[in-house]
N, C-alpha and C positions, 0 to 999 in steps of 0.2 A: 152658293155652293161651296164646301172645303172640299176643298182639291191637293193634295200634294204635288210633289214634284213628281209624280209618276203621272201625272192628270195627262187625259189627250188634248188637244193643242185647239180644237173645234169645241165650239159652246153646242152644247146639245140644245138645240131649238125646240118647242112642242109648238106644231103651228092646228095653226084651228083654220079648218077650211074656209075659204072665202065665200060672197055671198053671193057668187055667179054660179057657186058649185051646184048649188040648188037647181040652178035650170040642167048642169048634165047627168043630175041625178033623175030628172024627168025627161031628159032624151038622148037616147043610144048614141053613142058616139061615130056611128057612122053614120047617123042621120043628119049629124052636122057637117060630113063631109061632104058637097055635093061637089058635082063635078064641074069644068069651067064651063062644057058645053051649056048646062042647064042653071048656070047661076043668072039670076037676076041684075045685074048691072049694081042699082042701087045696096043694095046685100053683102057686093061682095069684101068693103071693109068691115062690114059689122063678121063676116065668116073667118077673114083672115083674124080679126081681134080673137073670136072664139077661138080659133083653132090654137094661137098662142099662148092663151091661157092654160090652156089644156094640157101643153107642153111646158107650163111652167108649173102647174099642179104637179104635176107628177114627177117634175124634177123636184120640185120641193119634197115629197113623199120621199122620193130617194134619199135626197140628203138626212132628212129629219131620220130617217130610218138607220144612215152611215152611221150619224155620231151616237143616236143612242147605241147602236152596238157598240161605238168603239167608248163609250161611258160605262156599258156592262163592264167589258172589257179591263177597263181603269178602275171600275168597283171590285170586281173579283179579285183583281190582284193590289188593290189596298184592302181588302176586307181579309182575304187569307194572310197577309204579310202582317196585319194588324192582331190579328188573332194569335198567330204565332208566338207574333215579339209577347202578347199577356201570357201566353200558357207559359213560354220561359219568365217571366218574370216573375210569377206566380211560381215556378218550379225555385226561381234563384234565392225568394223572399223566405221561403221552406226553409232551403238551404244555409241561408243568412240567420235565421232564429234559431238555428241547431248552434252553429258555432258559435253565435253572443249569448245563450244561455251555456252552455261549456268556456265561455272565457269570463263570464261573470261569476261562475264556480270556482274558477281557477285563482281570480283575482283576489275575493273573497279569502282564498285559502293561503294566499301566497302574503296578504294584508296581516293576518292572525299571526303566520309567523314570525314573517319581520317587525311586529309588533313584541311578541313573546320574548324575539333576538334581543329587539331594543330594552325590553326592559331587563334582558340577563348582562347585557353590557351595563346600564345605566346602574345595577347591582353590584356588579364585580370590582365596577370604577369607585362606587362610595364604600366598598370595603377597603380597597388598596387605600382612597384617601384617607378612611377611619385608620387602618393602619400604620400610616406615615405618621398623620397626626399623634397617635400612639406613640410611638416609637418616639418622635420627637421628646414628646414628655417624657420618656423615659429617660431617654438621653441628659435632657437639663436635670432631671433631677438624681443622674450620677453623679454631674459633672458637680451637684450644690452637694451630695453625699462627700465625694472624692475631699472636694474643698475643707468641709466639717471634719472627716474622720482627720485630714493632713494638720487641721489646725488643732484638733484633740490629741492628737502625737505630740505636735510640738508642746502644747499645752502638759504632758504629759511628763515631757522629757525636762519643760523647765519645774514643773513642780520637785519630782526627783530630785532634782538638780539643789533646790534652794531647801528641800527637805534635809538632805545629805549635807549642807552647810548648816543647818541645824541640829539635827541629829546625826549626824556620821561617826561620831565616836564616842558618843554619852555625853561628852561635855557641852558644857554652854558655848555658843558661840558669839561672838562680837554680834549683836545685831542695830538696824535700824529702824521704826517704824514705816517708813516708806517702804521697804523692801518685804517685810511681815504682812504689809495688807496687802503686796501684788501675791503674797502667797497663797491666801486666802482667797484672792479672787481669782486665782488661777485655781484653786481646789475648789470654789463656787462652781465653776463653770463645770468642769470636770466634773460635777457632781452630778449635775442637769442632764449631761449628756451619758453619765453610767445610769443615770436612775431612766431617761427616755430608752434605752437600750435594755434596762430590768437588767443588769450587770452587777454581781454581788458586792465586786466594788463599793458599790455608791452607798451600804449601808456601812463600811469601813470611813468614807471620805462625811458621810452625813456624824461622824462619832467624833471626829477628829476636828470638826468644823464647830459643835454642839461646843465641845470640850472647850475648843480657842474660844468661842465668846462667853464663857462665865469665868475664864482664867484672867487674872490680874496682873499688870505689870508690877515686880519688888520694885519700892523705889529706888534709886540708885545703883539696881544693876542694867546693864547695856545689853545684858544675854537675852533670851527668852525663856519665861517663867514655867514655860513647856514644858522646859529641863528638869523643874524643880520635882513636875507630877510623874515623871519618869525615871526620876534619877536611881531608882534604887530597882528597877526591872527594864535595861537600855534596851532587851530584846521587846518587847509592848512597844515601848517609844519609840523603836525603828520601825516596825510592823507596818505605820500606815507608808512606807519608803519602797516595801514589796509589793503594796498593793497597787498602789500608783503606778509604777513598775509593770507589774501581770493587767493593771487596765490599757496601760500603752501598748501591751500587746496584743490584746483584746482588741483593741482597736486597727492595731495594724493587721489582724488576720482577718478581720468584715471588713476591713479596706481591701485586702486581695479578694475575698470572697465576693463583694460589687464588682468587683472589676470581673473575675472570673464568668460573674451573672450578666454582668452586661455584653460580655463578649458571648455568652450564649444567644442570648435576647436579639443580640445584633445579628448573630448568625440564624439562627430560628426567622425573623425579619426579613431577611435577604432572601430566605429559601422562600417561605410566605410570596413575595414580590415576582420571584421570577415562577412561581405556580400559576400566580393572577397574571402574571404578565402574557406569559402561553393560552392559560382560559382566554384573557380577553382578546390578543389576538387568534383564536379561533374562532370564538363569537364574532369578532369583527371582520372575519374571511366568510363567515355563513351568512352573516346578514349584507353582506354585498355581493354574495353570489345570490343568494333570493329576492334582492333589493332588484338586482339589473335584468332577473325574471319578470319581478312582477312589471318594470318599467316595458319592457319588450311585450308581457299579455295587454298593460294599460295602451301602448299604443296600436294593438294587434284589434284590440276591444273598441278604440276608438275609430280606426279606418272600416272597421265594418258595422256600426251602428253609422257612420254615416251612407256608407252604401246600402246599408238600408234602405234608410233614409228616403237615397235618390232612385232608388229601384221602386218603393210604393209612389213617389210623385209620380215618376212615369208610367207606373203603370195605370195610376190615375187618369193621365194625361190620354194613355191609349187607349182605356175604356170609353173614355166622352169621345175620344176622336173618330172609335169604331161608333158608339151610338149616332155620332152624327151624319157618317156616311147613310149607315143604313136609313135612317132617317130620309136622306136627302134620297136615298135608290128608292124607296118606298113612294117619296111623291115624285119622281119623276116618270115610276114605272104606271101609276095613277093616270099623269098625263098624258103619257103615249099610247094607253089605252085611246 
């Protein structure tokens, strides 16, 4: 039998009548009563035996009759108590599938987001990088501009310089070969860098450069024969002295103008930075306030798919428990028949 702890404390017996009942089923019980006056001598232990039996049938009927009541008894009140606990479990299991399909919506919805989040942070961050990285380059390639324009000045100022000991007053001047071809290569260069800038310059410096290589040293003069192709118009042969001159300053005014750009660039950059910098700390406020939602529905989600869980074992548990009382009340009610 399954019995719980509510079970009564007497085994329900089903006794099956013994096989002397048979004779007091065929004779009245007060005809086994005689009296001592008219008993038989020899008889009278076989009457007393009878009479005991008799009295022990029927105590036995009592009993057997005690415990199955008090078995109904202990049935009734596990079969209502058992019923019970299924109808609520059955109610709480309802219960339990309303709010894990409302936190699987939830989590669903709360997942898209901080997915969405994640990738408008992961967006904002490779722009700020793209932009750093930018601006870097920008940067080196003032500081290589800065460097080129400072050495195009100076380049600028010694040509002047050694033009004006040439030409400065129409006449020839003392010269030396060494110092004639640092002139030249300083008008080389200068040339490269007015003709890479399209500075009108460089077709003055490209005239002046053409001229020096098909000119001739006179022999035995020390001057330069420069002198010779100019000597009779000094304003021509000073000419390339002005231009040289207005390219140095050419140069020095897109030297302030880089600088000017760059100091924009830098500041345009910085505003750029602290835009993304506010975006991404707001992204990164949003997505950890949704982030410690969704972790609070995930574990909201998780304590109650396990009470699920443990609500349908048990209530599994109760339905065989209830089938097997009834079961067990069916064949006992059987036997007490």
């Amino acid at each position: 039998m399954l019995f719980r702890s509510a079970e009564p404390s007497a085994t329900v017996r089903v006794c099956k009548p013994p096989a002397m009942l048979a004779v007091f089923l065929l004779l009245p019980a007060t005809a086994l009563r005689f009296s001592q006056e008219t008993r038989v001598p020899s008889f009278e232990s076989v009457i007393t035996m009878l009479n005991n039996l008799v009295d022990q049938i029927e105590n036995e009927e009592s009993s057997d009759e005690a415990d199955y009541n008090a078995f109904k008894s202990w049935f009734t009140t596990q079969s209502d108590a058992t019923s019970s606990s299924i109808t609520g479990l059955s109610s709480r299991l309802s219960e339990l599938g309303a709010i894990i399909a409302d936190l699987r919506s939830r989590k669903n919805t709360l997942t898209t987001e901080v997915n969405r989040l994640n990738g408008e942070i992961d967006t904002t961050q490779q722009q700020m990088d793209q932009a750093k990285a930018k601006r870097t380059e920008e940067h080196n390639s003032f500081v290589a501009e800065q460097l080129d324009f400072d050495n195009s000045i100076k380049a600028c100022d010694k040509a002047v310089e050694m033009l004006k000991k040439y030409y400065g007053d129409g006449k020839p001047k003392e010269s030396t070969r060494p110092s004639w071809m640092s002139l030249l290569a300083t008008l080389k260069a200068l040339h490269v860098r007015a003709a890479a800038m399209k500075q009108p310059q460089a077709r003055t410096i490209a005239a002046f450069l053409q001229s020096a290589s098909v000119s001739k040293q006179v022999p035995g003069m020390r001057g330069s024969t420069m002198f010779d192709e100019h000597q009779d118009s000094t304003g021509e042969a000073l000419s390339i002295v002005a231009q040289v001159k207005d390219l140095g300053s050419t140069f020095q005014d897109d030297k302030q103008s880089s600088i000017d750009q760059e100091t924009e660039l830098n500041s345009a950059f910085q505003n750029l930075m602290a835009q993304k910098a506010q975006q991404l700390a707001s992204l990164t406020t949003q997505r950890n306030t949704q982030q410690a939602i969704l972790n609070k529905v995930s574990q909201e989600l998780s304590e109650n798919e396990n009470a699920e869980a443990t609500a349908k074992a048990t209530l599994q548990d109760e339905n065989a428990y209830l089938s097997a009382i009834q079961a067990q009340e069916q064949e006992i009610g059987r036997a007490h028949v």
